[in-house]
C-alpha positions in Angstrom: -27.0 6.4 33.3 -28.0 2.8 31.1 -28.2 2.6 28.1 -31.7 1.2 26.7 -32.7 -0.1 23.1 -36.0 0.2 21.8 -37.6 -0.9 18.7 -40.9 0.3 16.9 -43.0 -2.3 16.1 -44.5 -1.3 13.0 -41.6 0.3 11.0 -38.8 -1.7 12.6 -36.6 1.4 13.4 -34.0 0.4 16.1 -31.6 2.7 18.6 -30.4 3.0 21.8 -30.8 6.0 24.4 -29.6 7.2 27.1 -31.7 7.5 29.7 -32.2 7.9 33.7 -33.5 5.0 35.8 -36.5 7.2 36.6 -37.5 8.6 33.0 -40.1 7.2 31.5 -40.5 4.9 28.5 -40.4 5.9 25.1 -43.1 5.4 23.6 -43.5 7.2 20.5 -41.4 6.2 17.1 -38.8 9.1 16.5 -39.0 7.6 12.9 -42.9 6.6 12.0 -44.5 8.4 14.6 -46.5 5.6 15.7 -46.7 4.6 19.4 -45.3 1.3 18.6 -42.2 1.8 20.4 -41.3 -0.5 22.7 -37.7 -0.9 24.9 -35.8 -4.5 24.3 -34.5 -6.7 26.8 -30.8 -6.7 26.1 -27.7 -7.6 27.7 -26.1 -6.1 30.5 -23.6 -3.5 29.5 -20.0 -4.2 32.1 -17.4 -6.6 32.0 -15.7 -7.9 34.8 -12.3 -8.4 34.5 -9.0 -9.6 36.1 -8.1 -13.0 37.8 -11.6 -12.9 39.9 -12.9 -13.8 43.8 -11.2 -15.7 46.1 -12.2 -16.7 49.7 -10.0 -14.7 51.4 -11.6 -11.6 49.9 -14.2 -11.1 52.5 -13.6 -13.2 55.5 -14.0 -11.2 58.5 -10.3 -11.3 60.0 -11.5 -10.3 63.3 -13.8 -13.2 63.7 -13.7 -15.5 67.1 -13.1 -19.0 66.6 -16.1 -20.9 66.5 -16.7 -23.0 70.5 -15.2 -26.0 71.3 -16.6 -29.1 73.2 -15.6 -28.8 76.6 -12.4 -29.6 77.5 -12.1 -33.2 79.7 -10.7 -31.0 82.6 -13.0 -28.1 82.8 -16.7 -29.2 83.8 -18.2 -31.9 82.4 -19.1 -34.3 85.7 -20.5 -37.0 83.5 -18.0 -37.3 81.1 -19.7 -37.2 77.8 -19.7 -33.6 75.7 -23.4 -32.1 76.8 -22.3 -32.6 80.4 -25.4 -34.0 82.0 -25.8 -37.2 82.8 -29.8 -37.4 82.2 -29.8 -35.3 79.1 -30.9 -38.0 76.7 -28.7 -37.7 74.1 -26.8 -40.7 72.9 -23.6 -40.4 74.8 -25.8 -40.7 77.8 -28.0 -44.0 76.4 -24.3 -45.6 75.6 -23.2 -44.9 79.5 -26.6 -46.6 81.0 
């Protein structure tokens, strides 16, 4: 469960609580009585420690390589990388 700090507005009392995700605000004064209560933003309450992340941490060892251009004896008639000879792309203009 977090731990919230509130503070009342008019008497300035100030105190944490614990307190579920789901329970409402406090908005009563425990001290005054006044509904002047209000929760504060603070900071967050964990550490991390140790020597950290690396790459390796997550990479998906099972991965497959990622495709390579077609290989100068498997299809290509043309003989630039998309393979057709009318495709448009620049290999093709440089050919023509």
């Amino acid at each position: 469960m977090p731990i919230y700090e509130y503070r009342c507005a008019s008497c300035g009392f100030q105190s944490e609580y614990l307190q579920k995700v789901g329970e409402p605000l406090m908005t009563v004064c425990p001290q005054c009585g006044q509904e002047s209560f209000n929760k504060l933003l603070t900071a967050a309450g964990f550490q991390l420690k140790g020597t950290g992340w690396y790459v390796t941490d997550f990479k998906n060892s099972g991965a497959k390589p990622v495709a390579k251009a077609e290989s100068k004896e498997g299809g290509s008639s043309s003989g630039h990388a998309c393979g057709a000879g009318a495709c448009g792309c620049a290999a093709s203009k440089a050919e023509a």
